[in-house]
PyMOL commands that place a pseudoatom at each C-alpha (Angstrom):
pseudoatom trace, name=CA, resn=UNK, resi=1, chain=A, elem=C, hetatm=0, pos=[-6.800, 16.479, -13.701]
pseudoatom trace, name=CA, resn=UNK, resi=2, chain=A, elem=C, hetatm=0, pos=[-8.650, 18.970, -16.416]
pseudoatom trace, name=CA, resn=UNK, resi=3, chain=A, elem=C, hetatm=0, pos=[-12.220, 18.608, -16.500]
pseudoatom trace, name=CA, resn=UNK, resi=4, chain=A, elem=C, hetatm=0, pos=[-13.334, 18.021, -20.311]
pseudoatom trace, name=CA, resn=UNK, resi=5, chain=A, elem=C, hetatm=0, pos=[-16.752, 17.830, -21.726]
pseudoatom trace, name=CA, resn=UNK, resi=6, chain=A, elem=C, hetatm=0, pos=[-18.290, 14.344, -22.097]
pseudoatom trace, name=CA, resn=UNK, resi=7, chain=A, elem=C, hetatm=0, pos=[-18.295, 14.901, -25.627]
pseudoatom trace, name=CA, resn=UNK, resi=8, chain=A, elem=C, hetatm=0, pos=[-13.865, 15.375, -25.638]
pseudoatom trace, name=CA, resn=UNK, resi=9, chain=A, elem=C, hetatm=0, pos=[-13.644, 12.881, -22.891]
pseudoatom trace, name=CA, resn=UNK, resi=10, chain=A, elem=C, hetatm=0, pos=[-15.233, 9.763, -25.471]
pseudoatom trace, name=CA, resn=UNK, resi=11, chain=A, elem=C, hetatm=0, pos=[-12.483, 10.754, -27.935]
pseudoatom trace, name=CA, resn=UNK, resi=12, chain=A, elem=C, hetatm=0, pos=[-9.604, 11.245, -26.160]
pseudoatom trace, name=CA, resn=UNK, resi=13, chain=A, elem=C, hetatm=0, pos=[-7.046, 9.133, -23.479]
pseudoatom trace, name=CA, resn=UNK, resi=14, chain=A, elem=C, hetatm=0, pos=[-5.713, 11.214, -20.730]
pseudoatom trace, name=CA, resn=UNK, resi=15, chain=A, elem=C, hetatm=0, pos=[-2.369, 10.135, -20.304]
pseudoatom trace, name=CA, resn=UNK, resi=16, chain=A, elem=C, hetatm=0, pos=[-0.345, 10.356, -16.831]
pseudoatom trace, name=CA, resn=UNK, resi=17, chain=A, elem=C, hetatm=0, pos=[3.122, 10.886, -17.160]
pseudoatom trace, name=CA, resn=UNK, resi=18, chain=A, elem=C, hetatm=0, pos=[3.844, 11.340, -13.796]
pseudoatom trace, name=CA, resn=UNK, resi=19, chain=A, elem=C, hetatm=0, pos=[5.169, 7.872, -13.531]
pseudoatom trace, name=CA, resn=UNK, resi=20, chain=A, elem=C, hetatm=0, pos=[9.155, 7.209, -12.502]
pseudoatom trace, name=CA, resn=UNK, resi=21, chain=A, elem=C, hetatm=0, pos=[11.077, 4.999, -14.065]
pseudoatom trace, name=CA, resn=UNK, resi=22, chain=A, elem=C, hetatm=0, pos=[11.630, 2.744, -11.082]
pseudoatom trace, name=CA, resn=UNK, resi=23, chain=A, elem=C, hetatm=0, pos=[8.074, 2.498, -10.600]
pseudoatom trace, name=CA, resn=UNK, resi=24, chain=A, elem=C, hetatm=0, pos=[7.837, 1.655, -15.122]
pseudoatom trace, name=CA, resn=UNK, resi=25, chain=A, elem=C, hetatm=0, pos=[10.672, -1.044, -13.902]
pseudoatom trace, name=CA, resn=UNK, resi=26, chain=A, elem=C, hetatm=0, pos=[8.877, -2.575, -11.271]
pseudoatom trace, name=CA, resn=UNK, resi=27, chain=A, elem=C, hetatm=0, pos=[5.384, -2.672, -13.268]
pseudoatom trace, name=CA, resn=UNK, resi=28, chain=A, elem=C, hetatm=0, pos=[7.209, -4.270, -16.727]
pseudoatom trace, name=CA, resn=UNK, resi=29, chain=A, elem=C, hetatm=0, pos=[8.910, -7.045, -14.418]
pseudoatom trace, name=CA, resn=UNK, resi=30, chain=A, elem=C, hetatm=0, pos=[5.541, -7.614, -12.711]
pseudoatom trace, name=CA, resn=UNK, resi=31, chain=A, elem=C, hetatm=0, pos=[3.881, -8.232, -16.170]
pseudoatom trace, name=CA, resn=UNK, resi=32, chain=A, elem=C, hetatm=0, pos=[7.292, -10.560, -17.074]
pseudoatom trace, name=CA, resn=UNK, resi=33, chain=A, elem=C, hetatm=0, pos=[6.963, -12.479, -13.868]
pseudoatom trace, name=CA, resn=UNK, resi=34, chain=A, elem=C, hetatm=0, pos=[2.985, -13.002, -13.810]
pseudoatom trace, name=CA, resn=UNK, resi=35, chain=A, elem=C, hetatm=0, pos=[3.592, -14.361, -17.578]
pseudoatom trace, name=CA, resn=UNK, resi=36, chain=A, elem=C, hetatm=0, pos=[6.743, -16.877, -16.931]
pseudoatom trace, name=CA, resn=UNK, resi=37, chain=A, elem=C, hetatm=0, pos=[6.396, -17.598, -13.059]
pseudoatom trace, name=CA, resn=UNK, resi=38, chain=A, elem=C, hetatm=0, pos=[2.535, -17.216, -12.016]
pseudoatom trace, name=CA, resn=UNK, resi=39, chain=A, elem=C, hetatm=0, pos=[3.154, -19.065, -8.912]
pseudoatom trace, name=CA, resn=UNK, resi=40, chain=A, elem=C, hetatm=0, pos=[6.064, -16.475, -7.825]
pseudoatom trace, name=CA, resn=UNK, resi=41, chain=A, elem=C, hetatm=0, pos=[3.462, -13.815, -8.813]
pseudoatom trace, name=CA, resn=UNK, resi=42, chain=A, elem=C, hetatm=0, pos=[0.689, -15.679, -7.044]
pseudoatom trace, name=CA, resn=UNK, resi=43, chain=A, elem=C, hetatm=0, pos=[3.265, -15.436, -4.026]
pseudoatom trace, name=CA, resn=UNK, resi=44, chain=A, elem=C, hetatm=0, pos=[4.487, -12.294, -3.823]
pseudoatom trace, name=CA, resn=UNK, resi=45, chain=A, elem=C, hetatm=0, pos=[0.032, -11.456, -3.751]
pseudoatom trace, name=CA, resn=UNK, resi=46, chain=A, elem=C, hetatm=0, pos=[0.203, -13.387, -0.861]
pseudoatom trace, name=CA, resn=UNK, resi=47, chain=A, elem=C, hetatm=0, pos=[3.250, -11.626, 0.641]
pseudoatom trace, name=CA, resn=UNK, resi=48, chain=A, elem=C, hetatm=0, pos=[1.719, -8.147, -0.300]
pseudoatom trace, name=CA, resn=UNK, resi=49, chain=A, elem=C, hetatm=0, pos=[-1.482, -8.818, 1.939]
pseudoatom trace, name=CA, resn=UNK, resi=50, chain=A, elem=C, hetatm=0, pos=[0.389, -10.436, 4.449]
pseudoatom trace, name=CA, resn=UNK, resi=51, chain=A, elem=C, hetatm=0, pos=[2.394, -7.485, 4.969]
pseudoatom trace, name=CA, resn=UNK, resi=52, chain=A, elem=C, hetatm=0, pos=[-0.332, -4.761, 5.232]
pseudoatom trace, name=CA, resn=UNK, resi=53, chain=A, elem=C, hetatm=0, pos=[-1.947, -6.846, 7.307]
pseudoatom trace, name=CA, resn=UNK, resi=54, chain=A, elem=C, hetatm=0, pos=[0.991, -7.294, 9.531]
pseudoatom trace, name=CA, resn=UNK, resi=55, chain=A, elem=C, hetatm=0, pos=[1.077, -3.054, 9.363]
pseudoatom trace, name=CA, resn=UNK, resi=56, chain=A, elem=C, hetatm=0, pos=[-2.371, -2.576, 10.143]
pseudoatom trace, name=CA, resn=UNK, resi=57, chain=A, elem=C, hetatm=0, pos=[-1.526, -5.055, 13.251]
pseudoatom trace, name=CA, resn=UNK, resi=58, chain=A, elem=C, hetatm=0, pos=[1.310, -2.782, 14.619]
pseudoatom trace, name=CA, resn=UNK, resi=59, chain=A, elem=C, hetatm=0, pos=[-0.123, 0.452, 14.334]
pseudoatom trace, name=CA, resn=UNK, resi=60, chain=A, elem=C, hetatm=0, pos=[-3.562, -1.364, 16.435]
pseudoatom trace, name=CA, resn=UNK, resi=61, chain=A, elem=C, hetatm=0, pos=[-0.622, -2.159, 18.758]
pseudoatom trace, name=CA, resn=UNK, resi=62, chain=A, elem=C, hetatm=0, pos=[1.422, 0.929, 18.838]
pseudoatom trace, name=CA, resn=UNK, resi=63, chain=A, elem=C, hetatm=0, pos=[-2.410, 3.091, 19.538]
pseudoatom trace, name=CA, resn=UNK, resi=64, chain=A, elem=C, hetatm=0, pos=[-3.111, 1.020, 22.462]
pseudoatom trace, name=CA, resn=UNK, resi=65, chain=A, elem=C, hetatm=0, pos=[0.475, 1.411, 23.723]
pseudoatom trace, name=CA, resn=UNK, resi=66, chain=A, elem=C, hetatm=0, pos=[0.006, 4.841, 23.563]
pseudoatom trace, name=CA, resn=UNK, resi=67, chain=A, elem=C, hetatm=0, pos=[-3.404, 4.755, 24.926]
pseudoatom trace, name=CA, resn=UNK, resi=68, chain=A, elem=C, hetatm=0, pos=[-1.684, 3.041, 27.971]
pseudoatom trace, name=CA, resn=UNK, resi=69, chain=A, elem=C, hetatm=0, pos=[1.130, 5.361, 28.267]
pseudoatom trace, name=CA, resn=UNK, resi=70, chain=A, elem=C, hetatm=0, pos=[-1.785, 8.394, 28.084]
pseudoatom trace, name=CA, resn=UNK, resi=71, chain=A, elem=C, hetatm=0, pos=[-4.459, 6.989, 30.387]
pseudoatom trace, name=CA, resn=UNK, resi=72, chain=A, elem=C, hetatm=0, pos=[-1.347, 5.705, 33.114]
pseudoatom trace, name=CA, resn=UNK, resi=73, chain=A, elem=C, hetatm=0, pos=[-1.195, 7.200, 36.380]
pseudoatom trace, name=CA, resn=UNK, resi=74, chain=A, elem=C, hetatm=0, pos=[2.210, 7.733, 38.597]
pseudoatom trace, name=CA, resn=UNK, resi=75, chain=A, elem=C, hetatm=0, pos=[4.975, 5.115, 37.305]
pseudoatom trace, name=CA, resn=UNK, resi=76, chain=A, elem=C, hetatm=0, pos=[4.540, 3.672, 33.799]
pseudoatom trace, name=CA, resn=UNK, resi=77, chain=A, elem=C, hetatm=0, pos=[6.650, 0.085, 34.865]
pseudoatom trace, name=CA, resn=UNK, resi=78, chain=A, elem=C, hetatm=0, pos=[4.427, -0.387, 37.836]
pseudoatom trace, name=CA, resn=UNK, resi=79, chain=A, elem=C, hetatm=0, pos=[1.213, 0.086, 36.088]
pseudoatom trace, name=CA, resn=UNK, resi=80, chain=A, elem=C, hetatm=0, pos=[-0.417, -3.151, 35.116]
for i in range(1, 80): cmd.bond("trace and resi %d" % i, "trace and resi %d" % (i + 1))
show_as sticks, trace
zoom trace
């Protein structure tokens, strides 16, 4: 991003236009949905958290796996 003075910055709005048109899809049908169906938007909130929580959960699974596999000694299966 360009680096204006404090003076510029007051009077202007940097724009990004770095955004697709997918991602302009899925923001104007979030906006749609939150206005006609709040409890589907409510949901999907729910969902959202849900699932990075369930991601942060297998990748705390996968490191100790790995851990295992790294601090095993002789044959993996046998190790307990």
């Amino acid at each position: 991003n360009p680096h204006y003075s404090p003076e510029t910055s007051v009077k202007v709005t940097l724009l990004n236009f770095a955004i697709t048109p997918t991602g302009l899809e899925d923001q104007m049908l979030g906006i749609v949905v939150a206005k006609e169906r709040p409890d589907l938007e409510e949901q999907k909130n729910e969902l959202v958290v849900q699932n990075a929580k369930m991601n942060k959960d297998l990748k705390e699974i996968e490191d100790d796996i790995l851990k295992l596999l790294a601090t095993s000694d002789g044959d993996v299966l046998a190790d307990d």
